[in-house]
C-alpha positions in Angstrom: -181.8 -9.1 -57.1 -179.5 -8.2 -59.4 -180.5 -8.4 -63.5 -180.8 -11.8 -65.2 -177.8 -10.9 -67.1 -175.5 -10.3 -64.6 -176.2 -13.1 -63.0 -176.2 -15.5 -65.8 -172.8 -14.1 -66.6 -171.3 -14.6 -62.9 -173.4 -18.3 -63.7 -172.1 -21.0 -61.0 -170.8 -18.5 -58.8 -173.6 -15.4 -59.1 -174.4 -16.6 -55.1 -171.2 -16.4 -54.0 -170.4 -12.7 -55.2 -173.7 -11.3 -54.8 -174.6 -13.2 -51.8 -171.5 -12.6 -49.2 -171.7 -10.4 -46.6 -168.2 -9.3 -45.6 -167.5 -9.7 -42.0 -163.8 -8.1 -42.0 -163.8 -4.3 -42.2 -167.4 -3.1 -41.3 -168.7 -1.5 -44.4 -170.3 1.1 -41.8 -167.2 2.3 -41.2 -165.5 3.3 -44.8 -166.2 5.9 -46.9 -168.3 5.0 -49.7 -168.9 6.1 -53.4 -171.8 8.5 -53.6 -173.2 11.7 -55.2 -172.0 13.1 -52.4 -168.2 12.2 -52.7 -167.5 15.8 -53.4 -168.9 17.6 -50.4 -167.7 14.7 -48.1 -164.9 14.2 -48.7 -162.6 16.3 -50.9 -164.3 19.8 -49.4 -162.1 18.9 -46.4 -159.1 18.1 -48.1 -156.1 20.7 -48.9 -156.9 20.2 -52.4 -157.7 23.1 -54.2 -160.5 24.7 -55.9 -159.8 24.3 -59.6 -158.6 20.4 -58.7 -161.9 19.5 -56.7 -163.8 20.9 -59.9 -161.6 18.6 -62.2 -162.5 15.9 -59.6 -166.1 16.3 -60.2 -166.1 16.8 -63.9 -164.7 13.4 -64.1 -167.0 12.1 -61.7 -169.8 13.9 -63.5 -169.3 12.4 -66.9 -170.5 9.2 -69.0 -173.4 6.8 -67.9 -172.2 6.8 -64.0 -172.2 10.5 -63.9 -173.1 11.7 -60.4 -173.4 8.1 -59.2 -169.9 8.3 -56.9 -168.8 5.3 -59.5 -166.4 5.6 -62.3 -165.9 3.8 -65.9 -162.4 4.6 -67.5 -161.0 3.7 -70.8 -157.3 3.4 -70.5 -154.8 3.0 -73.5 -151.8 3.0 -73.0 -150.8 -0.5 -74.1 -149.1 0.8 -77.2 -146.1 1.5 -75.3 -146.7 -0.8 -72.1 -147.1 -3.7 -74.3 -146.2 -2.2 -77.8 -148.6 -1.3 -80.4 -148.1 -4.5 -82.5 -149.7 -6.6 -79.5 -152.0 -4.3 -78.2 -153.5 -3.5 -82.3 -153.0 -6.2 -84.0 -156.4 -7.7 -82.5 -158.3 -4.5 -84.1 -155.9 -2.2 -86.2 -158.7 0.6 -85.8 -156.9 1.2 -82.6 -153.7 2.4 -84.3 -155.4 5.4 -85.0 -156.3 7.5 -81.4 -159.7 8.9 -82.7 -161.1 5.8 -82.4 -159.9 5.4 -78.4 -161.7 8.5 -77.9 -164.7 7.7 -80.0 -164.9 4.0 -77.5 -164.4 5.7 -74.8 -167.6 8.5 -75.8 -170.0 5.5 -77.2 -169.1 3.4 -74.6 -170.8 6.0 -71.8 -167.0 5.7 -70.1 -166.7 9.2 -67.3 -163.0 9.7 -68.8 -160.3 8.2 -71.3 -156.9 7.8 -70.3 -154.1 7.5 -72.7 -150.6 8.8 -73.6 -149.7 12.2 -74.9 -149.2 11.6 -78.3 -152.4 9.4 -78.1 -154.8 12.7 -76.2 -153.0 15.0 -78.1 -153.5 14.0 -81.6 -157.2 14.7 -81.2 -157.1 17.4 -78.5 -159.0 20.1 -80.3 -161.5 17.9 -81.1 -162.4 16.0 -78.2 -161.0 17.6 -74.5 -164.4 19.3 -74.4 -166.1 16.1 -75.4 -165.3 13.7 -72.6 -162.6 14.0 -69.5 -158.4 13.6 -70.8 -156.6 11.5 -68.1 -152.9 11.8 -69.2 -150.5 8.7 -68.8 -147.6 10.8 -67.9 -144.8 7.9 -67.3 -144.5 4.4 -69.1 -142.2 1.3 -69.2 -141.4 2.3 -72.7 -140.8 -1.6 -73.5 -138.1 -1.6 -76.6 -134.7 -1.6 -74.5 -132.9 -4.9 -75.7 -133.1 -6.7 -72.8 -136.5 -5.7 -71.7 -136.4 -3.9 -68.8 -138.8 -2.6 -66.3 -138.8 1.2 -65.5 -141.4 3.7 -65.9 -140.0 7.2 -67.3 -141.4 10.4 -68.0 -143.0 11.3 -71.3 -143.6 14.6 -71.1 -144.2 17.6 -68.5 -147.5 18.6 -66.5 -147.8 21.6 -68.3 -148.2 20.2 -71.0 -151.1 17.6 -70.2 -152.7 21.4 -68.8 -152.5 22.9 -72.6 -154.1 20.4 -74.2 -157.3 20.5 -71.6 -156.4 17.0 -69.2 -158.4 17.0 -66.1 -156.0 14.5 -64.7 -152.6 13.2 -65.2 -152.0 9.2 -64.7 -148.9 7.8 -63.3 -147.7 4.6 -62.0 -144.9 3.6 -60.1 -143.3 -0.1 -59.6 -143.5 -0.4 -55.9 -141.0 -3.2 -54.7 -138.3 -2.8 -57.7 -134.9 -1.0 -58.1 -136.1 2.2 -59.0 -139.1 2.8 -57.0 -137.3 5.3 -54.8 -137.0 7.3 -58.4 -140.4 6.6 -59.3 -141.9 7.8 -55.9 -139.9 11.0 -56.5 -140.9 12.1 -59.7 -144.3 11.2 -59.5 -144.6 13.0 -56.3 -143.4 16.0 -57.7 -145.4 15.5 -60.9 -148.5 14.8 -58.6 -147.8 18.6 -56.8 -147.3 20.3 -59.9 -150.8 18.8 -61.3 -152.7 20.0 -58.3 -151.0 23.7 -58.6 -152.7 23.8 -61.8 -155.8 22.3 -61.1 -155.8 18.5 -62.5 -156.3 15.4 -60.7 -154.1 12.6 -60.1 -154.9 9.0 -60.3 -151.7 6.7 -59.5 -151.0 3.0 -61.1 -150.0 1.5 -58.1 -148.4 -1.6 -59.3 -145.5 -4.5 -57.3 -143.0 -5.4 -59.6 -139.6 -7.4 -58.3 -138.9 -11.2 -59.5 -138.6 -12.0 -55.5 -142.7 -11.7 -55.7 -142.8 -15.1 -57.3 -142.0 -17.8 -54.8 -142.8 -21.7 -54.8 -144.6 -21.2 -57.8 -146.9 -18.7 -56.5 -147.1 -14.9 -57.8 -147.7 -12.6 -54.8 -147.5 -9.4 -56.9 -151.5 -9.3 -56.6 -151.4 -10.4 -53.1 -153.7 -8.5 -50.8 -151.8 -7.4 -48.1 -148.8 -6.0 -50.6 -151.5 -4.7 -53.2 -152.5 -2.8 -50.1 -149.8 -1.6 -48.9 -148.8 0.3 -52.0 -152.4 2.0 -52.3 -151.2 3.0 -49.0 -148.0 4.4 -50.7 -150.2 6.2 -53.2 -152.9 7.8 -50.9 -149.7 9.3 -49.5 -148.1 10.8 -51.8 -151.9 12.4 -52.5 -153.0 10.8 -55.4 -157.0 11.4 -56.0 -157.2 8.0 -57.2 -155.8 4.6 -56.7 -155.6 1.7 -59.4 -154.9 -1.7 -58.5 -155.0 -5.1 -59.6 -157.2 -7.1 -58.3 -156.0 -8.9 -55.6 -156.0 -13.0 -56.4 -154.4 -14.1 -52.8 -153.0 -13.0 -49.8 -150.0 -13.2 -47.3 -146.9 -11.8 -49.3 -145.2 -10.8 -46.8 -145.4 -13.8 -44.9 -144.7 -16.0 -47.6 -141.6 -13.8 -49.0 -140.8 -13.0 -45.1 -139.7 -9.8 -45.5 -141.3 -6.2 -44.4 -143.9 -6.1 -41.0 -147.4 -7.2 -41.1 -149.7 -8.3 -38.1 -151.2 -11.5 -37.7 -154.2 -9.7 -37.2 -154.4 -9.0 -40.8 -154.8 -12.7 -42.0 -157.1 -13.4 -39.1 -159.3 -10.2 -38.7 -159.2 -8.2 -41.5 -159.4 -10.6 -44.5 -160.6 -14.0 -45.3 -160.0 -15.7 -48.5 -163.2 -14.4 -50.3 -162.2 -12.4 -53.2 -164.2 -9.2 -51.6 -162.6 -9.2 -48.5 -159.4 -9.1 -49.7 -160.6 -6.0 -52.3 -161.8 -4.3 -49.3 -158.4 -4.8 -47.6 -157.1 -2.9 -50.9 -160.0 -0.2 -50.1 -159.1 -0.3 -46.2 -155.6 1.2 -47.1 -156.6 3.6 -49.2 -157.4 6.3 -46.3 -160.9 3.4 -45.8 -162.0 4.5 -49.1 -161.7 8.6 -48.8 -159.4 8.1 -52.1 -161.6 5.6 -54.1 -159.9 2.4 -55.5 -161.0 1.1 -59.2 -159.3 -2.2 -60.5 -158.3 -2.7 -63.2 -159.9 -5.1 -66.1 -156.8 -6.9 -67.2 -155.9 -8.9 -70.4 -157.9 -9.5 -72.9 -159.0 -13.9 -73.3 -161.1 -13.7 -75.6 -165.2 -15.4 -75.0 -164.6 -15.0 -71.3 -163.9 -11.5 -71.2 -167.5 -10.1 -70.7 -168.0 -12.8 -67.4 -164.5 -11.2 -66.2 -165.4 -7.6 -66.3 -168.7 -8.4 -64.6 -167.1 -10.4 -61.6 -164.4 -7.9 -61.1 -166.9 -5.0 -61.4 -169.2 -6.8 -58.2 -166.1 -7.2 -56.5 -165.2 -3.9 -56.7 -168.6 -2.5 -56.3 -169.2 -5.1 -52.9 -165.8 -4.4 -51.4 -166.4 -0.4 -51.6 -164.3 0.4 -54.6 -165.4 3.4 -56.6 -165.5 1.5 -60.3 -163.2 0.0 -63.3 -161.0 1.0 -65.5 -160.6 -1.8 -68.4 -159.0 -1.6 -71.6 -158.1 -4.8 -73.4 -161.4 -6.2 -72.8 -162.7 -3.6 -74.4 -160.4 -2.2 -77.2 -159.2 -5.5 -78.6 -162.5 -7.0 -79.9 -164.9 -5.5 -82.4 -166.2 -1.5 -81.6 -169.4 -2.2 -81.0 -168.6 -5.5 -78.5 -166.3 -3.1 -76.7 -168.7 -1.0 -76.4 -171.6 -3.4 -75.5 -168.6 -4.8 -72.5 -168.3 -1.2 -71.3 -171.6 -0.7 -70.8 -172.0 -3.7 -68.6 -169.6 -3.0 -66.2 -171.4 0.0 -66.0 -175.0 -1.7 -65.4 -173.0 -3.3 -62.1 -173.0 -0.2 -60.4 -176.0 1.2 -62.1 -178.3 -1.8 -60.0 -178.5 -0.7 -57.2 -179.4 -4.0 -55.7 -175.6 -5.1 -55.7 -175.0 -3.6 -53.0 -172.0 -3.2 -50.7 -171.3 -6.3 -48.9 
């Protein structure tokens, strides 16, 4: 039974989430998070030695160390959604020590953030806890906005200042994913050569996703087809929205699916369509952590709890929230941290 304050936070619906027993994908056959993750799964790989190291010291880190589950602090809102609205809420943030000081007392494995952000306190910290760096970004000032992630910087220099990883994401479904797919493939190589992970943002982005007053950019079947993208181009690490509905490609009638999707392999319960997401990404040999999403305020805590069991119940390997955390008092953020962190600590939310 999972802790009273878990499941006073999941309230009405703690049966549903904790209760469900998935019927799609047979849990029996993915691969799941475990101490073990290491030896069973990346041994095998063509990844090298220095990178499966970097693999395990970010799996070997914070209050989920050597669990097979991961906690990341990402912040890279400052440019995604410029500093002014990501700050403002707590102007403590403007200054990167204090991103990396959340990340620490908030028992996260890793932080992820940009390069000015990491390398402003690189000396001080890159021993302290993991450096995932964003390498590309929608930079956000362009007049009209537009939508395009760019490069920041180089690989090398996310090696100098002591990253175990590098962080990209690309916009699969718009204009200039065929760019994106590119560089970040490229970029992705180069890390591995030098011994970093890779962890790829695989987000949909194209107005067309929006039909009849219904947003299929979090659809399941789409959401999983770009993990699917990502585990191909040999990222260590998927991040994904979590999904909120299903049949994109039906609705939008472009692409190939299979009927047997809709009918066999998901149903409308929030964990099979996460384990859909895990399902495409290799059936969970590259481990899938959502993401937290925006910050709303008294119902933030009860959010990063559900999404956590979710991820935990579909197979996912953990979170990676930010605005939850970062936009509220310290020591709340850190308190909300730690929470998502008890979810996969109890080992009586198990997968479904």
């Amino acid at each position: 039974m999972a802790s009273k304050k878990i499941q006073d936070l999941l309230a009405d619906k703690a049966a549903y989430y904790l209760d469900h027993t998935s019927n799609t994908i047979d849990k029996s056959v993915l691969h799941l998070p475990s101490p073990n993750a290491i030896d069973n799964v990346w041994a095998n790989s063509n990844r090298n030695i220095q990178t499966i190291r970097s693999i395990q010291t970010l799996m070997g880190n914070g209050r989920l160390a050597n669990s097979g589950y991961v906690s990341i602090l990402p912040v890279d809102q400052g440019i995604e959604h410029s500093a002014g609205a990501s700050f403002a809420p707590n102007p403590i943030y403007f200054d990167p020590e204090n991103i990396v000081k959340l990340a620490i007392e908030g028992g996260c494995n890793a932080v992820a953030s940009t390069y000015g952000v990491l390398g402003s306190v690189a000396r001080k910290y890159a021993h302290k806890i993991p450096f995932i760096v964003k390498i590309n970004h929608n930079e956000f000032l362009s007049y009209p906005n537009k939508f395009d992630q760019i490069m920041f910087g180089t690989i090398k220099d996310a090696w100098n200042m002591g990253a175990v990883a590098v962080g990209a994401t690309i916009y699969f479904g718009s204009a200039e994913s065929d760019r994106q797919i590119i560089e970040v493939a490229k970029a992705f190589e180069y890390a591995h050569e030098l011994g970093m992970a890779t962890i790829l943002w695989c987000y949909l982005r194209n107005s067309a996703f929006k039909k009849d007053g219904v947003d299929y950019h979090t659809a399941a079947d789409l959401t999983g087809q770009a993990n699917h993208l990502g585990v191909t181009i040999q990222a260590d690490i998927i991040k994904q929205k979590l999904p909120t509905n299903n049949g994109g490609y039906n609705a939008l009638n472009f692409g190939k699916t299979s009927k047997l999707v809709y009918e066999k392999l998901t149903t409308d319960h929030p964990i099979d369509l996460c384990r859909y997401q895990v399902a495409n990404c290799y059936m969970g040999r590259v481990g899938l952590i959502n993401s937290g999403g925006e910050s709303k305020g008294a119902s933030d805590m009860a959010e990063a709890v559900m999404t956590a069991v979710v991820n935990k119940r579909a197979g996912g390997m953990g979170l990676i929230s930010g605005r939850k955390a970062f936009q509220k008092p310290m020591k709340d953020g850190v308190e909300l941290l730690k929470t998502i962190q008890d979810v996969y600590l109890d080992n009586t939310i198990t997968v479904a």
